[in-house]
C-alpha positions in Angstrom: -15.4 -5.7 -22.9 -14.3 -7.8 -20.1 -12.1 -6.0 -17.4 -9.0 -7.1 -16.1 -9.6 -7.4 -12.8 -12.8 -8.9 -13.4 -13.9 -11.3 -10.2 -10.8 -10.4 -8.3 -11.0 -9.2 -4.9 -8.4 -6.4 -3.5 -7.6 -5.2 -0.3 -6.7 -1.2 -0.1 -5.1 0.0 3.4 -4.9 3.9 4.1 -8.0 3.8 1.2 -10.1 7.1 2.3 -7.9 9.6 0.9 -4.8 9.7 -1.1 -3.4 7.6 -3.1 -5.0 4.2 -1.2 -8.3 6.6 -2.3 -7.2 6.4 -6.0 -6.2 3.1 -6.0 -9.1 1.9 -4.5 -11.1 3.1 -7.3 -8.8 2.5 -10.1 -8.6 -1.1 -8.7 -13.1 -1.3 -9.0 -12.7 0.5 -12.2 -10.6 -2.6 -13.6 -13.3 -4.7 -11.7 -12.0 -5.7 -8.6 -14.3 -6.5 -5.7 -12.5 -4.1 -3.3 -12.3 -4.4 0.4 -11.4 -0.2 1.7 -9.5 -0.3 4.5 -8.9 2.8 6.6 -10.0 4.8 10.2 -12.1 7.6 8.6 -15.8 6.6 8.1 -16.3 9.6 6.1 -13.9 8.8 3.5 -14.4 5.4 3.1 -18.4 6.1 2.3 -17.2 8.6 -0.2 -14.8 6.2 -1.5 -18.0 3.9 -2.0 -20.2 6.6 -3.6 -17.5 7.4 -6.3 -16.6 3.1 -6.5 -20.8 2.6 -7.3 -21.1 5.6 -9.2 -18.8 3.6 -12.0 -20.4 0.7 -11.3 -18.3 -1.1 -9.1 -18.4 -2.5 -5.8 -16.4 -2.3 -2.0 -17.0 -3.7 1.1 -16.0 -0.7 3.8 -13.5 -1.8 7.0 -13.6 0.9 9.4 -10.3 0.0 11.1 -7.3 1.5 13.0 -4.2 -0.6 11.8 -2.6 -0.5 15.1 -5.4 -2.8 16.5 -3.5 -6.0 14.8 -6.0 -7.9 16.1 -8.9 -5.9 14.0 -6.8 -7.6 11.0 -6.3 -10.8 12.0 -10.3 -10.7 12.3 -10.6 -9.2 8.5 -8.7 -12.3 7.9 -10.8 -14.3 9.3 -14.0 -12.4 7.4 -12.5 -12.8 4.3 -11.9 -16.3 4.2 -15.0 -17.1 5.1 -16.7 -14.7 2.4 -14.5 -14.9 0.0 -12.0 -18.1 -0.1 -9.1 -16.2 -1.4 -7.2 -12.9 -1.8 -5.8 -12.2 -5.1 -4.7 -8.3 -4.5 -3.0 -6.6 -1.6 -2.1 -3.0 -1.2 -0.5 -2.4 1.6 -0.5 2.0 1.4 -1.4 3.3 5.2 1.6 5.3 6.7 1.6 7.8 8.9 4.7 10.6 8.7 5.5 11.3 12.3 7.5 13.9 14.4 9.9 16.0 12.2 12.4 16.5 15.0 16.1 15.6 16.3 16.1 11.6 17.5 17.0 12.7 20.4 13.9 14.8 21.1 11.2 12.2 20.2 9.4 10.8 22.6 8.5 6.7 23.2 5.1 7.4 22.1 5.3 9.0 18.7 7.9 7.0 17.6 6.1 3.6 18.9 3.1 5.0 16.6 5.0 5.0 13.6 6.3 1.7 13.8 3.2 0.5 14.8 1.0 1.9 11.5 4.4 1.4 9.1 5.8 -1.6 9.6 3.9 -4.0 12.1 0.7 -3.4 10.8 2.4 -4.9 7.7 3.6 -7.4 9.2 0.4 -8.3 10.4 -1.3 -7.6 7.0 1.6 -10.6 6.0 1.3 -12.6 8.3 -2.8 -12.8 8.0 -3.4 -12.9 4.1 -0.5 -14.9 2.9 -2.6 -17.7 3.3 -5.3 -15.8 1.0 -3.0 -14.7 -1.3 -2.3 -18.2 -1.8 -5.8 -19.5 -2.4 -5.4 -17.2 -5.6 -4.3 -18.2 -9.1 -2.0 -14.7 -9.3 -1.9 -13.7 -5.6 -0.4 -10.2 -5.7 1.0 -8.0 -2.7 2.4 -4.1 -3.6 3.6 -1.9 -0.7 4.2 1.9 -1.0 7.4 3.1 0.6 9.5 5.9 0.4 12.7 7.0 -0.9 13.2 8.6 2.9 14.4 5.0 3.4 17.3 5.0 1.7 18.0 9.1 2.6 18.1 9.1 6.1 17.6 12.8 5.9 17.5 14.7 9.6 14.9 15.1 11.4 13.0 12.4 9.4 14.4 9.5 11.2 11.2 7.8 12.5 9.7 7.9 8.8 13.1 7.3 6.9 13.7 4.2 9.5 10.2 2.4 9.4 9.9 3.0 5.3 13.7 1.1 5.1 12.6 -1.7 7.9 8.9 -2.0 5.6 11.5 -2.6 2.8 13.0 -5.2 4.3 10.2 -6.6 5.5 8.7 -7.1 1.8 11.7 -8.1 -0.2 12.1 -11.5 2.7 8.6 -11.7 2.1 8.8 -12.2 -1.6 12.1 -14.2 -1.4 10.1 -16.8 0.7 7.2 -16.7 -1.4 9.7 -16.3 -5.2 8.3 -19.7 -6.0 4.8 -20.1 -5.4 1.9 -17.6 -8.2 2.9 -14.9 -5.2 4.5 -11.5 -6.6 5.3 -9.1 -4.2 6.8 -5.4 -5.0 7.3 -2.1 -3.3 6.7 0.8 -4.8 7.7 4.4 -4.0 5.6 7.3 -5.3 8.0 10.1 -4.8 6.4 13.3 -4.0 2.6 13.3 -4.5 -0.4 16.1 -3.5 -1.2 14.4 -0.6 -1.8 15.2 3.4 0.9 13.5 4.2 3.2 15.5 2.1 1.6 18.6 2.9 2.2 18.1 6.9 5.9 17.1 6.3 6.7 20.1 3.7 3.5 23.0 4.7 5.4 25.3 2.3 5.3 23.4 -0.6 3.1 24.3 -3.5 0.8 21.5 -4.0 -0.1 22.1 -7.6 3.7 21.3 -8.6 3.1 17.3 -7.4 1.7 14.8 -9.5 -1.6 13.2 -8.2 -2.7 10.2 -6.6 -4.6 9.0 -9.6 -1.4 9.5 -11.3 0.7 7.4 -8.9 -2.6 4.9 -9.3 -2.4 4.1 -12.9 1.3 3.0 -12.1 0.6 0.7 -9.4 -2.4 -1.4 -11.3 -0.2 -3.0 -13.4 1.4 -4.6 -10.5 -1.9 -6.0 -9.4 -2.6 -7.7 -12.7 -2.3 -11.6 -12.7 0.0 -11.0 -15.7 2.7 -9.1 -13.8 5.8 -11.2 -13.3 8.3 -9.6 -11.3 8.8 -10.2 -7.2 11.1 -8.8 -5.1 11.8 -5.5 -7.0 11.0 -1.6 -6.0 9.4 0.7 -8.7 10.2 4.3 -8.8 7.5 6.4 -10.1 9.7 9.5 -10.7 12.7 7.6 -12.5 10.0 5.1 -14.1 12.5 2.3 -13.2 11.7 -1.0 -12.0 15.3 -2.4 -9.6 16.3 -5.5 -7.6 17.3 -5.0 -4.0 20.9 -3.7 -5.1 19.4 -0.7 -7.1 20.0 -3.0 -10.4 17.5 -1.4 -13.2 15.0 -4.5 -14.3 12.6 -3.3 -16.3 10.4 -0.6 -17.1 6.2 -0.5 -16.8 
């Protein structure tokens, strides 16, 4: 039976744990050629192991997202390997200082911006002309619904997840009429590291998993997915427009 994703290639940020881990290999389990994106060597070879073991394939890109020139490079690679881009997943993030505003220092808050939203930017700015080399060029970013909370003492997160939401939905209303789709989508709470540094008290085993959140998010990466422009929420299974507007349902 032929796969869905069959002779597709996919890019994975943040892909040696968590959910960019699980959507990684979801993404080679539908077929996809998958290019692993994240710092941690370790991970990203056992990312590979488990992508082979179900007979699929990855290319491994050891890479700190802050070094936007490292991704203008990929770029560079995979248009001359590969011609084209037909899936992004745009999933590293970093949480930050949980602290008052006015107690965070330059640096930490420069980091988060840096790994949340430029590095997006960046990812944008250096594979739209991939994506468009594809017949069903697709783009999904995971945000947060600490952009639209502002809770305290989260305001580095909460601000770079609402200025990545921005970012995407200008992103797809400039690309609205071209095969481009490009979505955000918010896992909610999920037994991840991340979560687990922001809430240390927090019992794990009551958060749905990454591979859950990953069965949610291939859909958006099929060429048969039509909506652009639209956030889906994993823990009200709603699909909305930029004014909260329900849309559709997966």
């Amino acid at each position: 039976m032929t796969k869905p994703l069959t002779s597709r290639v996919a890019l994975v940020t943040g892909a040696s744990r968590g959910i960019g881990y699980a959507t990684a290999r979801a993404l080679a389990k539908a077929g996809a050629h998958v290019i692993a994106v994240a710092r941690t060597q370790g991970g990203l070879e056992e990312l590979d192991d488990d992508i082979r073991d179900g007979g699929g394939s990855a290319t491994l890109v050891p890479l700190n997202l802050s070094d936007f020139d490292g991704i203008a490079r990929l770029g560079a690679a995979l248009n001359e390997r590969h011609g084209k881009l037909d899936i992004l997943v745009g999933n590293a993030g970093i949480a930050g200082p949980s602290s008052p505003l006015g107690h965070i220092e330059m640096k930490p808050w420069q980091d988060v911006m840096a790994i949340n939203v430029t590095a997006n930017f960046q990812l944008i700015r250096c594979m739209e002309p991939l994506l468009r080399q594809s017949d069903a060029g697709r783009a999904v970013f995971v945000t947060s619904g600490a952009a639209g909370k502002a809770n305290a003492y989260r305001g580095p997160y909460a601000a770079s997840k609402a200025a990545l939401d921005t970012l995407v939905r200008c992103w797809a209303s400039e690309t609205a009429t071209t095969g481009m789709r490009v979505n955000l989508f918010d896992p909610g709470p999920v037994r991840t590291r991340l979560r687990a540094i922001v809430f240390p008290g927090e019992d794990p085993m009551t958060l749905d998993t990454p591979e859950q959140i990953a069965e949610l998010i291939i859909p958006m990466c099929l060429p048969s997915w039509s909506e652009t422009g639209k956030l889906y929420d994993y823990k009200s299974r709603r699909l909305t427009d930029s004014r909260d507007r329900p849309v559709s349902n997966l």
